[in-house]
C-alpha positions as YAML, in Angstrom:
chain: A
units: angstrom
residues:
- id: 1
  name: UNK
  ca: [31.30, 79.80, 106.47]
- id: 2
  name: UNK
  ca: [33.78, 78.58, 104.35]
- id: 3
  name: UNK
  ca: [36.19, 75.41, 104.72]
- id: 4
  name: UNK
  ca: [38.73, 73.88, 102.29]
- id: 5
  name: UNK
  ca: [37.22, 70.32, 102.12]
- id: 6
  name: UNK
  ca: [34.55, 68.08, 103.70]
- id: 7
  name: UNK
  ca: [35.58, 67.51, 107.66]
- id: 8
  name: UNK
  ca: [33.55, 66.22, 110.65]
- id: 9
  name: UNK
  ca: [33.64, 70.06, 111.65]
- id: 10
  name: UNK
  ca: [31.40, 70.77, 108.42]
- id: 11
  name: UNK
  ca: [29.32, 68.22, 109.47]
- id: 12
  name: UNK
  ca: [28.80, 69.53, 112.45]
- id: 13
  name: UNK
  ca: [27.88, 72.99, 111.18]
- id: 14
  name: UNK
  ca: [25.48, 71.72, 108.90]
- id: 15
  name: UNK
  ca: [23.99, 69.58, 111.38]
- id: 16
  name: UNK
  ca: [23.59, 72.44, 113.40]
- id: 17
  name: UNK
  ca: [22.10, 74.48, 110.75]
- id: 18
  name: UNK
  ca: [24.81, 76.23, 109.42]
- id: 19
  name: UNK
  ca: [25.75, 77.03, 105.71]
- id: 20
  name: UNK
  ca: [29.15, 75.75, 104.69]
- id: 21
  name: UNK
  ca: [30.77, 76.16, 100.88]
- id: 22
  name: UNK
  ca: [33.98, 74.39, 100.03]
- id: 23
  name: UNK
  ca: [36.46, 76.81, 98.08]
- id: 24
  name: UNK
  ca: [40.04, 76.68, 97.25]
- id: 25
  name: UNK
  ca: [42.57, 77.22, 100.25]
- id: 26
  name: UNK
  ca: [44.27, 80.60, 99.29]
- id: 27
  name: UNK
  ca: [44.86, 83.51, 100.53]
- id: 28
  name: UNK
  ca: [43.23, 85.45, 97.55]
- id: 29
  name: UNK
  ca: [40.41, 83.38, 97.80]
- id: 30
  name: UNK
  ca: [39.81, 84.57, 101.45]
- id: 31
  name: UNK
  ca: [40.21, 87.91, 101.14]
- id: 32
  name: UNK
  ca: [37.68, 87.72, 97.72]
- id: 33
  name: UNK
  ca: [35.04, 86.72, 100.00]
- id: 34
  name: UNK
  ca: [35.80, 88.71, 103.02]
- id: 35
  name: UNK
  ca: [35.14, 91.73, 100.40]
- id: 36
  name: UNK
  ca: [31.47, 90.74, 100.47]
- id: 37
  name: UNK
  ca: [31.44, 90.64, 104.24]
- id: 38
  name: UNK
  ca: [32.35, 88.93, 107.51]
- id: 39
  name: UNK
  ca: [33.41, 85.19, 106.41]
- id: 40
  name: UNK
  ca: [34.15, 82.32, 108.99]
- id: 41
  name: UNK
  ca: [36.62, 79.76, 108.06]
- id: 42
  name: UNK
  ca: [36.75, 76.38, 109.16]
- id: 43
  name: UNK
  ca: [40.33, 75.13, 109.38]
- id: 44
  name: UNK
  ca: [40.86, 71.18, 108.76]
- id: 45
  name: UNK
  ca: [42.46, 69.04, 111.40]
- id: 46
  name: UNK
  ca: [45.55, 70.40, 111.31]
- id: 47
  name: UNK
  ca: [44.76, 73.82, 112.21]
- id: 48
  name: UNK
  ca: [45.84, 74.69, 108.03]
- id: 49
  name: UNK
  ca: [48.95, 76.62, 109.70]
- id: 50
  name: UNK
  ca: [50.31, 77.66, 106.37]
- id: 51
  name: UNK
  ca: [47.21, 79.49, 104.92]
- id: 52
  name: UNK
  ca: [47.31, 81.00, 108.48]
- id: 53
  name: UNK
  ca: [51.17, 82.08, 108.17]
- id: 54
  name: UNK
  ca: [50.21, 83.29, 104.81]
- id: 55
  name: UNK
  ca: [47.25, 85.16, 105.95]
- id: 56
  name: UNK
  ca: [48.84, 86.87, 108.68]
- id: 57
  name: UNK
  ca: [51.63, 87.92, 106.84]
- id: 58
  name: UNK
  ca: [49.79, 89.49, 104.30]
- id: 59
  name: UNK
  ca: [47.41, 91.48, 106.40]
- id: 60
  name: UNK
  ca: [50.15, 92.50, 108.70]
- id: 61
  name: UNK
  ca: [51.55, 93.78, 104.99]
- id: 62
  name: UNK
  ca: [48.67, 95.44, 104.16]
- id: 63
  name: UNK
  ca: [45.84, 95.70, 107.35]
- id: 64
  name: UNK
  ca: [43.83, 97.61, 105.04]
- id: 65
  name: UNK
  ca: [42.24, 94.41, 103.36]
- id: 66
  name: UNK
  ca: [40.76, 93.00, 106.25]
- id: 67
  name: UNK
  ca: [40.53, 92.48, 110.20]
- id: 68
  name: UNK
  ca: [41.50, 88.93, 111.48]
- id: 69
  name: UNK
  ca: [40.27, 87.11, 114.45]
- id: 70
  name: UNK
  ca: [41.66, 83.75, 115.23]
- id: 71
  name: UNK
  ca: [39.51, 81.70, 117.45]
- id: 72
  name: UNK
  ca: [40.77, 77.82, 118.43]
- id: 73
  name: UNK
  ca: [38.91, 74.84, 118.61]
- id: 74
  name: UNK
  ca: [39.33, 71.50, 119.90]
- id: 75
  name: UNK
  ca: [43.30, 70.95, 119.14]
- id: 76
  name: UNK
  ca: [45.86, 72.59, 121.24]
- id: 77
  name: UNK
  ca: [47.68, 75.39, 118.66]
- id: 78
  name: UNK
  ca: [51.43, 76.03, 119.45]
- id: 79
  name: UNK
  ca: [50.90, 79.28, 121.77]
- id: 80
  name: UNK
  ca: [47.41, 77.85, 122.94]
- id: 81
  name: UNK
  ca: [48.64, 78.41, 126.77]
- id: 82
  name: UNK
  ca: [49.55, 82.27, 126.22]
- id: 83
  name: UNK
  ca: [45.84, 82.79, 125.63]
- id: 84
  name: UNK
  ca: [45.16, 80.81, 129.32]
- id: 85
  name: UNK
  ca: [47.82, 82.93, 130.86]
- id: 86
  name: UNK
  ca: [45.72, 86.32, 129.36]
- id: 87
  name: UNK
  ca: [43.32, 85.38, 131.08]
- id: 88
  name: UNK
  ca: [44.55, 84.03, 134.12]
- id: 89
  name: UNK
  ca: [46.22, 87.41, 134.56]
- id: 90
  name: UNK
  ca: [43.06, 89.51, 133.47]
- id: 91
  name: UNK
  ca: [41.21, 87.57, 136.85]
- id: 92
  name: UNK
  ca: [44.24, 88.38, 139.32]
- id: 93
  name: UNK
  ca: [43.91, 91.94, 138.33]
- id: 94
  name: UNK
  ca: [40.50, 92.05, 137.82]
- id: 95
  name: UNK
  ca: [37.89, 93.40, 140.71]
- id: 96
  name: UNK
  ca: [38.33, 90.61, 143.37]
- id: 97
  name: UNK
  ca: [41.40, 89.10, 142.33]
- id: 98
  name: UNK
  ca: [45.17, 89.57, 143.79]
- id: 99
  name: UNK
  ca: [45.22, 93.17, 146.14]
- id: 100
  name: UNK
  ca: [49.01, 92.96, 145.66]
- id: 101
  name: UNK
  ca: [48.50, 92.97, 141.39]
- id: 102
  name: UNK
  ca: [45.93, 95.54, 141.77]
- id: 103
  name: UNK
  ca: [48.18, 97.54, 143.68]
- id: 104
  name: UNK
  ca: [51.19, 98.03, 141.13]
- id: 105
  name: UNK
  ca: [52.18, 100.42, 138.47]
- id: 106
  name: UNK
  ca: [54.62, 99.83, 135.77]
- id: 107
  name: UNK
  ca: [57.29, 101.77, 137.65]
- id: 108
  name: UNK
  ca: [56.43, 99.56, 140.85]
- id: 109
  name: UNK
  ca: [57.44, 96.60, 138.50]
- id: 110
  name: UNK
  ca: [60.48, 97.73, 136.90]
- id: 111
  name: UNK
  ca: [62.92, 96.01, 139.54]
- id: 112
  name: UNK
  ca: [61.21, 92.75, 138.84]
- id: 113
  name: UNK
  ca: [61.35, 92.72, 135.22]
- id: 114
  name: UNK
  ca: [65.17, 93.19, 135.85]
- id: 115
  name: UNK
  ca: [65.34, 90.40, 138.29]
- id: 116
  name: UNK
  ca: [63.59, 87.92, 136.31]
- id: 117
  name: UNK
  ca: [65.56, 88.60, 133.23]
- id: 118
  name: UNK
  ca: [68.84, 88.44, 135.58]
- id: 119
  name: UNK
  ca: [67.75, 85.34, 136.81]
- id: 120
  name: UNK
  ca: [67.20, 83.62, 133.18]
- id: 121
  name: UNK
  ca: [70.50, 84.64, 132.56]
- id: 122
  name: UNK
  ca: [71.57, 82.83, 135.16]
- id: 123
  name: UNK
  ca: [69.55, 79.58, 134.13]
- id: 124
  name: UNK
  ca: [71.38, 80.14, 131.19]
- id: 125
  name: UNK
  ca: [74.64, 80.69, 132.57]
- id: 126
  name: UNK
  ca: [74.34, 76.91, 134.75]
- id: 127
  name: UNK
  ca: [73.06, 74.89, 131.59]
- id: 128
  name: UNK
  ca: [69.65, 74.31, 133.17]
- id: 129
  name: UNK
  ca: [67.60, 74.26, 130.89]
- id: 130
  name: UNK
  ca: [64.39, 73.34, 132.79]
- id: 131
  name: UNK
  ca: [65.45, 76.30, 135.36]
- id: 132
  name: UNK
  ca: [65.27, 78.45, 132.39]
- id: 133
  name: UNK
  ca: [61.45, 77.12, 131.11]
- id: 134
  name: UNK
  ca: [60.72, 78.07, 134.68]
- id: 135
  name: UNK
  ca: [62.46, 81.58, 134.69]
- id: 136
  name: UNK
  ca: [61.11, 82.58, 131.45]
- id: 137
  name: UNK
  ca: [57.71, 81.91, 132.93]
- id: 138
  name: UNK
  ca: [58.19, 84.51, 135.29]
- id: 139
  name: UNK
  ca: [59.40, 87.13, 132.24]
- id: 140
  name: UNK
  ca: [56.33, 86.84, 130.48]
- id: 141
  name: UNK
  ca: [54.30, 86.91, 133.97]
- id: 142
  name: UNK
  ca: [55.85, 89.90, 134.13]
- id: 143
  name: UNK
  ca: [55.22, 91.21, 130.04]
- id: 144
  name: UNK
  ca: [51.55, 89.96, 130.65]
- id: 145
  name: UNK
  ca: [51.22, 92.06, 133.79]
- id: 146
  name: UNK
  ca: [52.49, 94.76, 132.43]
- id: 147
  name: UNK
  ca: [50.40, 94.61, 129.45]
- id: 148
  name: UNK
  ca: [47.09, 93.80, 131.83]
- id: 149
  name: UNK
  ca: [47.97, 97.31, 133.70]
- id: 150
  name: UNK
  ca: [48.14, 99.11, 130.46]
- id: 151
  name: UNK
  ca: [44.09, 98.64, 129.80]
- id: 152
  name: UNK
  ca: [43.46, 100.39, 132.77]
- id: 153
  name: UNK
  ca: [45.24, 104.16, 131.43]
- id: 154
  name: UNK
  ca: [43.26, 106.73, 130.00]
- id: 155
  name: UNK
  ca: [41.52, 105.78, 126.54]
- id: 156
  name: UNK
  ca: [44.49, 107.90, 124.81]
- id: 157
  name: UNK
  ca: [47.42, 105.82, 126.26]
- id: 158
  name: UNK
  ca: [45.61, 102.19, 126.43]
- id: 159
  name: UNK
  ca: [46.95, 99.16, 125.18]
- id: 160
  name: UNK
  ca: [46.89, 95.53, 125.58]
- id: 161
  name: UNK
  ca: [48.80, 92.50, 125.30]
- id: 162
  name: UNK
  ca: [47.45, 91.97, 121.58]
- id: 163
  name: UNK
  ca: [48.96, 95.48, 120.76]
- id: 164
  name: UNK
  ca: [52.20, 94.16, 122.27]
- id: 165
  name: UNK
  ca: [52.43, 91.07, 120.01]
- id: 166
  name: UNK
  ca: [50.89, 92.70, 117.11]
- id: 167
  name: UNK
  ca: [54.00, 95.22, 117.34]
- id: 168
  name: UNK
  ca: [56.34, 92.31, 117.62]
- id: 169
  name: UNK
  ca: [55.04, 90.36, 114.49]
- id: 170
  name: UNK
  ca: [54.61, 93.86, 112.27]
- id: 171
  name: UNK
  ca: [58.64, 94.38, 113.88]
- id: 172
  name: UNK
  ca: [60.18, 90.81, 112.78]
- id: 173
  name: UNK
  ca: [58.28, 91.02, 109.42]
- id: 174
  name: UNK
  ca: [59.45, 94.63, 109.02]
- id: 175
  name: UNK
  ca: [63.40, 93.33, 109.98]
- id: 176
  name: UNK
  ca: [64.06, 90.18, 108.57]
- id: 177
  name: UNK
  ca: [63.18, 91.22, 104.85]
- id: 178
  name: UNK
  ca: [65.70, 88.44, 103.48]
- id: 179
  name: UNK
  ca: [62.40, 86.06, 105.04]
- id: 180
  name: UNK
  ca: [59.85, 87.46, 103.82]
- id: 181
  name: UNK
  ca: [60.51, 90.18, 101.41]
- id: 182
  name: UNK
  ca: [62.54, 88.50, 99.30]
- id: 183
  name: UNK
  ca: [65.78, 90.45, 99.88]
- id: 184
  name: UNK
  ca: [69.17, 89.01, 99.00]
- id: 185
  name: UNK
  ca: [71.91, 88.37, 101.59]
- id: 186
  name: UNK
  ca: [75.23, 86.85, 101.97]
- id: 187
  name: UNK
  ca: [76.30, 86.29, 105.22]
- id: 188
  name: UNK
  ca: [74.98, 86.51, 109.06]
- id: 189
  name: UNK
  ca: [76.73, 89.77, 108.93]
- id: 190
  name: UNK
  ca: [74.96, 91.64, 106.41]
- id: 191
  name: UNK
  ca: [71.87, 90.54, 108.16]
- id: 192
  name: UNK
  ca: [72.68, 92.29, 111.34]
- id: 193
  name: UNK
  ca: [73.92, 95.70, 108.99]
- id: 194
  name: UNK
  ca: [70.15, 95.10, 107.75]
- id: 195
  name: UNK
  ca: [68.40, 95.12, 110.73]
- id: 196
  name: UNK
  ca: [70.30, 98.22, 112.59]
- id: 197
  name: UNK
  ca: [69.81, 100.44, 108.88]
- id: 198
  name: UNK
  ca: [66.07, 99.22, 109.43]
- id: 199
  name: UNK
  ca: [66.00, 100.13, 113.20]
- id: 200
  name: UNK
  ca: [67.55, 103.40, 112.62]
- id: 201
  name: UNK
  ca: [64.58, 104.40, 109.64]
- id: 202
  name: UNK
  ca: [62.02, 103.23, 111.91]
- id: 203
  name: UNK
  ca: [63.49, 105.57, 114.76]
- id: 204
  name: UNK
  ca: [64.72, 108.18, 113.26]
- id: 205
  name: UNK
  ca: [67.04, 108.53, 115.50]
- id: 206
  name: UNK
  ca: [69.75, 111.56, 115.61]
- id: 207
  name: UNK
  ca: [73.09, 109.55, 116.69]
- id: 208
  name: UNK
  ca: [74.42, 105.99, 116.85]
- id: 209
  name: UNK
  ca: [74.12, 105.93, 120.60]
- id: 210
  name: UNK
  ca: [70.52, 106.29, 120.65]
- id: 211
  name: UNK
  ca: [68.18, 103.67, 121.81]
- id: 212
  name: UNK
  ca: [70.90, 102.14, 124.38]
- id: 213
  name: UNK
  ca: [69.15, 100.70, 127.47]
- id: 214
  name: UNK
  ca: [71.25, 102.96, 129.91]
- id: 215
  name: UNK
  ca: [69.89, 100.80, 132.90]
- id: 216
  name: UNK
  ca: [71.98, 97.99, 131.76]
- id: 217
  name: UNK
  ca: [75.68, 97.43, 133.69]
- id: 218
  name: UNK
  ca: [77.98, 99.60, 132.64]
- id: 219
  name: UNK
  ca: [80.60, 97.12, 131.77]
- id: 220
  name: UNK
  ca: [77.67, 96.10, 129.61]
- id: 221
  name: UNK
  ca: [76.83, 99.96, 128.62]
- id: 222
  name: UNK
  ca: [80.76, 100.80, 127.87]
- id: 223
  name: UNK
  ca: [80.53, 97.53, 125.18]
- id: 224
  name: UNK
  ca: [77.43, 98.42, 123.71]
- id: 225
  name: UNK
  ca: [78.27, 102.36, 123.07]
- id: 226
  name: UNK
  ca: [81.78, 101.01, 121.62]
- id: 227
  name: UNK
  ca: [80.00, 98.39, 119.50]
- id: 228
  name: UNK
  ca: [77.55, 101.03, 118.16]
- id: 229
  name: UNK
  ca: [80.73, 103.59, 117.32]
- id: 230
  name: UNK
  ca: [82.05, 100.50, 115.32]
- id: 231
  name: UNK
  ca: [79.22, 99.77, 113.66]
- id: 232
  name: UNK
  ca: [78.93, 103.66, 112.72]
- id: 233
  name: UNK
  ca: [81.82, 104.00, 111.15]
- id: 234
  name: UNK
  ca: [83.56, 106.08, 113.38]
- id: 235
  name: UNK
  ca: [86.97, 106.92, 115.03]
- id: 236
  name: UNK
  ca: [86.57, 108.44, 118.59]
- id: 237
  name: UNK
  ca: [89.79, 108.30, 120.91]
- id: 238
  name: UNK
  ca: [89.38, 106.42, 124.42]
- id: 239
  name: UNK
  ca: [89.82, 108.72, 127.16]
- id: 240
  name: UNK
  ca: [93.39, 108.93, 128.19]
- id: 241
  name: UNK
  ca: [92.78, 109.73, 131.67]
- id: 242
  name: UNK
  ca: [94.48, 107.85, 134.99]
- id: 243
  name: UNK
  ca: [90.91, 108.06, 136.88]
- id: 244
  name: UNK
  ca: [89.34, 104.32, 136.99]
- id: 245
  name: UNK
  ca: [86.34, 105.83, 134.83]
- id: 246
  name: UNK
  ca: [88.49, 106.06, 132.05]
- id: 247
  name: UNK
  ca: [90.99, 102.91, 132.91]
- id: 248
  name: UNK
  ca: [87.83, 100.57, 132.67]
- id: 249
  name: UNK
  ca: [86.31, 101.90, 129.67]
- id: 250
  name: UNK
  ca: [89.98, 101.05, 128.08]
- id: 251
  name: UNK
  ca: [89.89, 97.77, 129.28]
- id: 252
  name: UNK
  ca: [86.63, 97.09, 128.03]
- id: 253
  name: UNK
  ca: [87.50, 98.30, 124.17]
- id: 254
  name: UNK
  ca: [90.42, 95.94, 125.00]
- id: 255
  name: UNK
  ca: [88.04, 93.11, 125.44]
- id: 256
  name: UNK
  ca: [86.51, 93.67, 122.43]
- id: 257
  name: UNK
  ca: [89.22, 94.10, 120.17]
- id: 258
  name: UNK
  ca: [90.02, 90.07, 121.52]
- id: 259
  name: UNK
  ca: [86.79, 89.24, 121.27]
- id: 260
  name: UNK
  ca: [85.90, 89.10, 124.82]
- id: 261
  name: UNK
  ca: [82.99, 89.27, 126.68]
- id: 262
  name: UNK
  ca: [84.05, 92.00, 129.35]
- id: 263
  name: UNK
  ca: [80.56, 91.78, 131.36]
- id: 264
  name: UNK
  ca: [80.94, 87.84, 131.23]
- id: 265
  name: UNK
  ca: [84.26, 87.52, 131.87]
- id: 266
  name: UNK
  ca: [83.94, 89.52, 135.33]
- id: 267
  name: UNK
  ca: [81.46, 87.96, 136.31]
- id: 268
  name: UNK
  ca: [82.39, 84.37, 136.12]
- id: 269
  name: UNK
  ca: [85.72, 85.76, 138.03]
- id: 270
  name: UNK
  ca: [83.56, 87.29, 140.72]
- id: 271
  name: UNK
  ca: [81.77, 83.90, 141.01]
- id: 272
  name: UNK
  ca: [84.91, 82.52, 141.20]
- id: 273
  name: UNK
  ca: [85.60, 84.88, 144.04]
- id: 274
  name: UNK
  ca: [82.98, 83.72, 145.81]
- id: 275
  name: UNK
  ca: [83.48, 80.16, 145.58]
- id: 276
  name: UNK
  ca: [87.01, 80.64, 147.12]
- id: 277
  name: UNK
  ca: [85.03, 82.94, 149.97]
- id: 278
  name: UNK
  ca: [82.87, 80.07, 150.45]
- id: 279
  name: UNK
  ca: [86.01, 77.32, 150.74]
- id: 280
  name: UNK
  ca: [87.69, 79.71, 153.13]
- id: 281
  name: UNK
  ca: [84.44, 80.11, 155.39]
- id: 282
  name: UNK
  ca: [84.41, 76.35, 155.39]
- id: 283
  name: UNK
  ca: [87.94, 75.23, 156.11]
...
């Protein structure tokens, strides 16, 4: 066991009959003594949440150099709660737990990830923001549930939720290389030119409209396919037809080119709509 300074956790340990040496806190350090085998260390009060940044970072750079297992003690560690709502979900699913859980597949689910996310929108939408804490709670029920199904496939298709995270950090590491790579840019823009060159290498994908969530609205879907032809580089002509196809998808690049929001804008003038409907019903 190793620890950066004298604590009441070192204490402990050695009052317990454990073997504690005080080395330097770095990340070369570590990794020099986890050559020699499986290494504990004890983190001071604070939870040392740079050397862990660091740490992670670096093996998520190279995973080669060493497996890491973070294990919390006696503070509460921003993210603390996702670990209680692992394993609150792993009981409802488990043997004996919720029939209803057990019951679902991921395609079984699929409306209600759509649902929740439609109704954080709409916490977003009304400026509540403790509607949204609330509605974002039911998204990640939903990624956690998700994930929880997952260890139950065939040994060749399993994952968990820790392969779901792990993705995500190895992804924003991977994507923001102006953070922590090191690499130069200028403006917000040439971050976003940055990320989609990075995207498209890690997908290998064959045309710009690739990788579009096609279960999206299509006032939505027309925007994003015209966004990703601008972004491109390319020049393809609108359709010129009179059917209402081809008269919406104009009036959606029209919206763009003013900077509009077509998928927002109709829907606040459908709610509008319906708050006439409703003073109509009532006088």
């Amino acid at each position: 066991m190793l620890a950066a300074a004298e604590t009441p956790l070192t204490d402990a340990v050695r009052a317990a009959g454990g073997t504690v040496t005080i080395v330097p806190a770095r990340v070369d350090s570590l990794l020099e003594h986890a050559r020699e085998g499986d290494i504990v260390w004890l983190a001071g009060p604070t939870g040392d949440p740079d050397l862990a940044r660091e740490l992670g970072v670096r093996l998520a750079r190279q995973p080669g150099l060493a497996e890491l297992e973070v294990t919390y003690g006696s503070w509460d560690p921003a993210g603390g709660r996702l670990l209680d709502a692992v394993a609150v979900m792993d009981r409802l699913y488990s043997p004996g737990g919720d029939p209803w859980k057990r019951a679902q597949t991921h395609q079984s689910l699929a409306q209600f990830l759509l649902e929740e996310a439609y109704e954080a929108y709409d916490a977003i939408e009304a400026e509540d923001l403790a509607g949204l804490r609330e509605e974002l709670g039911d998204v990640l029920l939903q990624v956690v549930l998700h994930a929880r199904l997952a260890e139950d496939l065939p040994e060749d298709e399993r994952w968990t939720v820790d392969d779901v995270a792990g993705g995500l950090v190895e992804k924003m590491i991977r994507r923001n290389p102006h953070v922590f790579a090191g690499t130069e840019v200028g403006s917000v823009d040439e971050i976003i030119d940055n990320w989609e060159q990075i995207k498209k290498a890690e997908k290998s994908r064959d045309s710009a409209m690739d990788g579009v969530a096609l279960a999206q609205p299509a006032l939505a879907l027309a925007a994003k396919f015209l966004q990703r032809t601008e972004r491109a580089g390319l020049e393809v002509a609108l359709p010129t037809g009179d059917d209402l196809g081809s008269r919406l998808l104009r009036l959606v690049a029209a919206a763009r080119a003013a900077g509009e929001d077509p998928e927002a804008e109709l829907r606040a003038a459908a709610l509008r709509y319906a708050d006439a409907v409703r003073l109509a019903e009532r006088s």
